[in-house]
NUKE-162725 format. One record per residue (C-alpha): residue number from 0; residue in three letters; z, x, y. Coordinates in Angstrom, 2 decimals, m for minus. Each point is the difference from the previous one (the first is absolute). Example, Ala and Ser with C-alpha at 12.3 -4.5 7.8 and 13.67 -1.06 7.14 Angstrom:
# residues 2
0,ALA,7.80,12.30,m4.50
1,SER,m0.66,1.37,3.44
END
This chain:
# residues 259
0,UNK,m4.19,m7.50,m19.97
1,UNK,m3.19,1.69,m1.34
2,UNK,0.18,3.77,m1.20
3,UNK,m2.18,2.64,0.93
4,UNK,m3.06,0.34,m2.12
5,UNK,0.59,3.81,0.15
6,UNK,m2.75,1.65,2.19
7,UNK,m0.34,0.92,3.73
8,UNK,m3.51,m0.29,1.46
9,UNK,m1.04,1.25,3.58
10,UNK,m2.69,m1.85,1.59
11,UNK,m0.94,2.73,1.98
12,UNK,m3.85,m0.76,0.18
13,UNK,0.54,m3.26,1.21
14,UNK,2.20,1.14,2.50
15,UNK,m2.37,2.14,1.28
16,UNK,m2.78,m1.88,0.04
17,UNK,2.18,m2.73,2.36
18,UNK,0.41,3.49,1.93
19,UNK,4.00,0.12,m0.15
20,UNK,0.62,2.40,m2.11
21,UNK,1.57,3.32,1.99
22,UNK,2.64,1.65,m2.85
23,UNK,1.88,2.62,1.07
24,UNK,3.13,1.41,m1.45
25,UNK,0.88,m2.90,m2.37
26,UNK,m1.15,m2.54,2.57
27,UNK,m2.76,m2.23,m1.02
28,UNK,m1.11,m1.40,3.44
29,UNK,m1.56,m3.55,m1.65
30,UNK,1.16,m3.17,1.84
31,UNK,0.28,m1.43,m3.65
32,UNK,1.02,0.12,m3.92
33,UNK,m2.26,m1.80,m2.47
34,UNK,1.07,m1.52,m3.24
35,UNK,1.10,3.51,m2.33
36,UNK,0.77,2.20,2.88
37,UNK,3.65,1.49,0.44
38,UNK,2.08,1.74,3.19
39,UNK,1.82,2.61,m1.89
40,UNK,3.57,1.78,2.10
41,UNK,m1.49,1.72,3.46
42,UNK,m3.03,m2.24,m0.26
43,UNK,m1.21,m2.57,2.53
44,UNK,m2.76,m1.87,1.50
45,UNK,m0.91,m0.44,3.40
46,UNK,m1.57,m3.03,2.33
47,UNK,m3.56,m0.06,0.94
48,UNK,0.99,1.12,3.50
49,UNK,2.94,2.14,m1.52
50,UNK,2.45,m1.45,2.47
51,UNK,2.01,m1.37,m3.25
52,UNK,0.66,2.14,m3.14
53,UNK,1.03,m1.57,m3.70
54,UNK,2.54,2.98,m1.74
55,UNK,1.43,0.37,m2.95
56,UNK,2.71,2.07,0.72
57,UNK,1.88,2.73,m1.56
58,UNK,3.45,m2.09,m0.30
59,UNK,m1.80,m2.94,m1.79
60,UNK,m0.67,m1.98,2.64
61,UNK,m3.46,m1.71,0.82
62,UNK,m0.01,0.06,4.13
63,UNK,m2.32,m1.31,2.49
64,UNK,m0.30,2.11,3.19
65,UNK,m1.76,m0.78,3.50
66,UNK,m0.83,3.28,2.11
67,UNK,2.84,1.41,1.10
68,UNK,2.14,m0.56,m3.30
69,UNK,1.37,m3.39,0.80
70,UNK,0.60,m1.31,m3.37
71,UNK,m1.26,m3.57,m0.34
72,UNK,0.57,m1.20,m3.70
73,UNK,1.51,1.58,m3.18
74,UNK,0.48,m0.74,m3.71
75,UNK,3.72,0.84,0.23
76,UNK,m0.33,2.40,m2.65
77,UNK,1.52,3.09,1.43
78,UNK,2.26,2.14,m2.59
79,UNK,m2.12,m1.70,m2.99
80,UNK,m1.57,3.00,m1.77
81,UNK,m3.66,m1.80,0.42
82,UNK,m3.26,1.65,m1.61
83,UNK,m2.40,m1.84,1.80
84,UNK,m1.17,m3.09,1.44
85,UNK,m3.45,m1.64,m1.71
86,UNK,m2.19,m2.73,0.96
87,UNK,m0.12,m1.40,m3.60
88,UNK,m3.38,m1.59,m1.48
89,UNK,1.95,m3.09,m0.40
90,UNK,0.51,m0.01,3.63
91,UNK,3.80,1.15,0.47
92,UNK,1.04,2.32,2.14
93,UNK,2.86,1.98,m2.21
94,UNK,2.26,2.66,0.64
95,UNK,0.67,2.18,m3.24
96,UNK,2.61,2.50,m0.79
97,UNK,0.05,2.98,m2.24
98,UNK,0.75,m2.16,m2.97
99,UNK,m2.65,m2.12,1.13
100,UNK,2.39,m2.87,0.20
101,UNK,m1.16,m2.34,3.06
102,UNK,2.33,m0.03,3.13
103,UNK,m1.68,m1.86,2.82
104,UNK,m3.11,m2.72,m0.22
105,UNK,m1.97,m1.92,1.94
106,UNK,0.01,m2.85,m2.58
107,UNK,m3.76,m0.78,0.44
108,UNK,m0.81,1.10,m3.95
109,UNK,m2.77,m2.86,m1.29
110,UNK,m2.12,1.05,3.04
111,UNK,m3.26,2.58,m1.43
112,UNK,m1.68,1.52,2.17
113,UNK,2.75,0.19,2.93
114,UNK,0.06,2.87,2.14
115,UNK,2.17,1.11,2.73
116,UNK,m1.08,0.30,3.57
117,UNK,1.89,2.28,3.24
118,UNK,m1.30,m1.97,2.95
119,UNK,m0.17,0.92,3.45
120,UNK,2.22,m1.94,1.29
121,UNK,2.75,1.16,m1.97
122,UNK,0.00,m2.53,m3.09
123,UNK,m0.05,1.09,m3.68
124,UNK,m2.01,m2.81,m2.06
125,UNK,m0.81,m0.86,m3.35
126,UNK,m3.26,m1.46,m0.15
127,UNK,m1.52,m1.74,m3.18
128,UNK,m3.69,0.27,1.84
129,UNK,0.20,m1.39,3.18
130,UNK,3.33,m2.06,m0.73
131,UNK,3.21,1.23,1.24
132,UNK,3.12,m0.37,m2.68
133,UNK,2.43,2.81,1.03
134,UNK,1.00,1.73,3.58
135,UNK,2.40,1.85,1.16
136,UNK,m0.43,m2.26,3.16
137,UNK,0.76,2.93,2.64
138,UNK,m3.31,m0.90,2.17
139,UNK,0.94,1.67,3.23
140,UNK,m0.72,m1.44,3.78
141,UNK,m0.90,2.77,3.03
142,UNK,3.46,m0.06,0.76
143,UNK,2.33,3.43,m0.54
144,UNK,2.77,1.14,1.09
145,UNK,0.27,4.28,0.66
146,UNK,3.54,0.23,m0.92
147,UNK,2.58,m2.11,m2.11
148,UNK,3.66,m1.31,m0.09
149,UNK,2.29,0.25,m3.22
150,UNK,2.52,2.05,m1.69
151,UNK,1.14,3.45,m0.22
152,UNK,1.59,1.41,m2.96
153,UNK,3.52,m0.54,0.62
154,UNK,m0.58,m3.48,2.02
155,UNK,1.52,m3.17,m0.09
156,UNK,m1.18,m2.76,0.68
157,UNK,3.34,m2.53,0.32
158,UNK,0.47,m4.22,m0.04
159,UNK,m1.56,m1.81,2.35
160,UNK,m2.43,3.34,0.94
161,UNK,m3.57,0.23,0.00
162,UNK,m2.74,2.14,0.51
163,UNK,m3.11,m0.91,1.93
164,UNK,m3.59,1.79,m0.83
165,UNK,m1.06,1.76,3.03
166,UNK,m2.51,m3.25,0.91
167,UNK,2.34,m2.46,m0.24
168,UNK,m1.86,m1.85,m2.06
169,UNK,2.78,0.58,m3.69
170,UNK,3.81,0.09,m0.19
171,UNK,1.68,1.58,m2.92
172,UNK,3.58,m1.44,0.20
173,UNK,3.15,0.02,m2.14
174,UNK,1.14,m3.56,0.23
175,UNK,3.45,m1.53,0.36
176,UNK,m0.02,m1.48,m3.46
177,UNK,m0.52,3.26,m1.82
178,UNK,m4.17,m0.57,0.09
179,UNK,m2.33,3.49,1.12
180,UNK,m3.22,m1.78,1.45
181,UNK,m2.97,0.61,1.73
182,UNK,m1.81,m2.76,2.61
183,UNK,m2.71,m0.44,1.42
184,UNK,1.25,m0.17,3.92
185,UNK,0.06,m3.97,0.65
186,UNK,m1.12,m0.93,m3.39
187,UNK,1.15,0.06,m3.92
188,UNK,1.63,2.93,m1.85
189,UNK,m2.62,2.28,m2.10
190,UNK,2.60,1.44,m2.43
191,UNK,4.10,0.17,m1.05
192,UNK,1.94,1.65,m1.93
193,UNK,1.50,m2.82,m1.74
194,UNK,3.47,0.61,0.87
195,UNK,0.75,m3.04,2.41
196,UNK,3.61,m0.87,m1.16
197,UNK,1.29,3.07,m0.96
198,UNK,2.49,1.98,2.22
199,UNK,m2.45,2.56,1.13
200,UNK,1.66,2.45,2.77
201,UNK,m2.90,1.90,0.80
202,UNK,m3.38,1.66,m1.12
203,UNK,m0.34,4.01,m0.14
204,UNK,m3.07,2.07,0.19
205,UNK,1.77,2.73,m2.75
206,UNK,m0.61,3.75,0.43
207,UNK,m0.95,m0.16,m3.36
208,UNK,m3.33,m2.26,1.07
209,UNK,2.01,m3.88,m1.54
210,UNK,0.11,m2.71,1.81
211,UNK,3.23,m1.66,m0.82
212,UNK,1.84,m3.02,0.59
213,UNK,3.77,0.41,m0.05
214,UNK,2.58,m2.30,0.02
215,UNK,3.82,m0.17,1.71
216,UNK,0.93,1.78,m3.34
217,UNK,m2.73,3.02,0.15
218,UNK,m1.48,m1.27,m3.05
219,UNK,m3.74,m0.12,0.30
220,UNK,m1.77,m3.65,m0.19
221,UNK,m3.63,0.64,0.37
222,UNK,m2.08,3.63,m0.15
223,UNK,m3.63,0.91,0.63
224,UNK,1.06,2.15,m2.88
225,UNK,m2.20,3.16,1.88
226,UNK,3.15,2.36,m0.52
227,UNK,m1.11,3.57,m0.53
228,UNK,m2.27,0.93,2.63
229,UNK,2.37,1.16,2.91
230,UNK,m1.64,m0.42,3.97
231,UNK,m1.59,m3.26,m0.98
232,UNK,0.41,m2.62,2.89
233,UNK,m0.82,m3.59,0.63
234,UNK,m2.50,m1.40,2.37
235,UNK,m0.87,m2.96,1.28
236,UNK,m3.62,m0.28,0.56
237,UNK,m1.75,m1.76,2.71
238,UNK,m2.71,m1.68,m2.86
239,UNK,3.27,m1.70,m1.21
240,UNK,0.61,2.48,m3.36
241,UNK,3.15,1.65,m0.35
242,UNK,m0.23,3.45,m1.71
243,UNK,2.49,2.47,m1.42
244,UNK,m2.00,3.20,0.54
245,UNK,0.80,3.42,m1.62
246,UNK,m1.39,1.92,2.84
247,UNK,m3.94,m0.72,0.10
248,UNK,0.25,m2.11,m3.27
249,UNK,1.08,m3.16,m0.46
250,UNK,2.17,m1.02,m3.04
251,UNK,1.14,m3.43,0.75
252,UNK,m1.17,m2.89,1.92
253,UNK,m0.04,m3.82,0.29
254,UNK,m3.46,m0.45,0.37
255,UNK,m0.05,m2.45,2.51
256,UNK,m2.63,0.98,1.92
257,UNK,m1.27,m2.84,2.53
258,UNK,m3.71,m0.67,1.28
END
């Protein structure tokens, strides 16, 4: 992976020129980052249309929102003490700490001239002009659903259980053979835990805001290792994501969004 070369550079007059450019606190209201430009903590970028909104959060974490706050894709970094995010002239998209050690990258470095686009239709894309080579594929369709099932904190969800998103479209279901997995309704699972085989007993939505898997002997087996932020619950989205959210902010997810 490619260091930083050591500068941040706003392209301000070109986003205002394209007429996108809005700022207000923090915000920089551009539907896109060009090669040298960074996201720093509290910083984001929004969607042509603004219906979708690119964060780099406060707890490390690089979010995609649609209106609303549905979360829709995430870097998984939550609880990494990230600097900022930068659109790198050798066209990676890198996360940086404090040390400026690298935690999270696209893994598109040998690509100049790459920039990053927020689309209206809810993907995040890498573009090396006018060819695609990274995206967060979370493209949405007109369908939403107003309200959505999950987990409290405190929950369980047990063998041979399942949860259903509001649509009926996703079920998130702790298997028989130990396995936590989400389907597509009728069609092929979108994401596991890993855990078929092992003597899972159930899945708990912590107060402590962890998913955990524990076994017949209360030892835990898998974690969405989001322990420390208390009131976080689960949901299962009707777009087909699953999403731990600290109350309005999301801090896990398994990015499965469908089209």
């Amino acid at each position: 992976m490619k260091s930083f070369a050591g500068f941040r550079r706003r392209h301000v007059l070109c986003a205002l020129v394209t007429g996108i450019f809005l700022g207000f606190g923090g915000e920089a209201l551009a539907a896109n980052l060009y090669p040298g430009d960074s996201l720093d903590r509290g910083e984001g970028i929004y969607s042509d249309d603004r219906r979708y909104h690119l964060i780099m959060q406060d707890d490390g974490n690089l979010v995609l929102y649609a209106a609303g706050g549905r979360a829709l894709w995430a870097t998984g970094t939550d609880g990494v003490a990230i600097r900022h995010a930068v659109m790198q002239t050798d066209g990676n998209l890198v996360l940086y700490d404090y040390a400026n050690r690298p935690r999270w990258a696209s893994g598109t470095d040998g690509q100049p001239g790459t920039y990053l686009a927020v689309q209206d239709d809810g993907n995040v894309v890498l573009y090396r002009p006018k060819m695609p080579i990274w995206a967060s594929n979370s493209q949405q369709s007109s369908e939403h659903c107003e309200s959505q099932a999950g987990l409290r904190p405190g929950q369980v969800l047990g063998r041979g259980t399942s949860i259903a998103s509001t649509n009926g479209a996703y079920s998130f279901v702790m298997q028989d053979d130990g396995n936590l997995v989400l389907y597509r309704s009728g069609g092929p699972a979108l994401w596991a835990t890993g855990t078929d085989g092992i003597s899972v007993r159930h899945a708990v939505m912590q107060d402590d805001g962890n998913l955990v898997l524990y076994d017949y002997a209360n030892r835990p087996r898998w974690a969405s290792n989001t322990h420390g932020n208390p009131g976080s619950f689960l949901e299962v989205q009707c777009d087909g994501n699953v999403v731990v959210y600290k109350p309005h902010v999301a801090i896990w997810a398994t990015n499965t969004v469908q089209r």
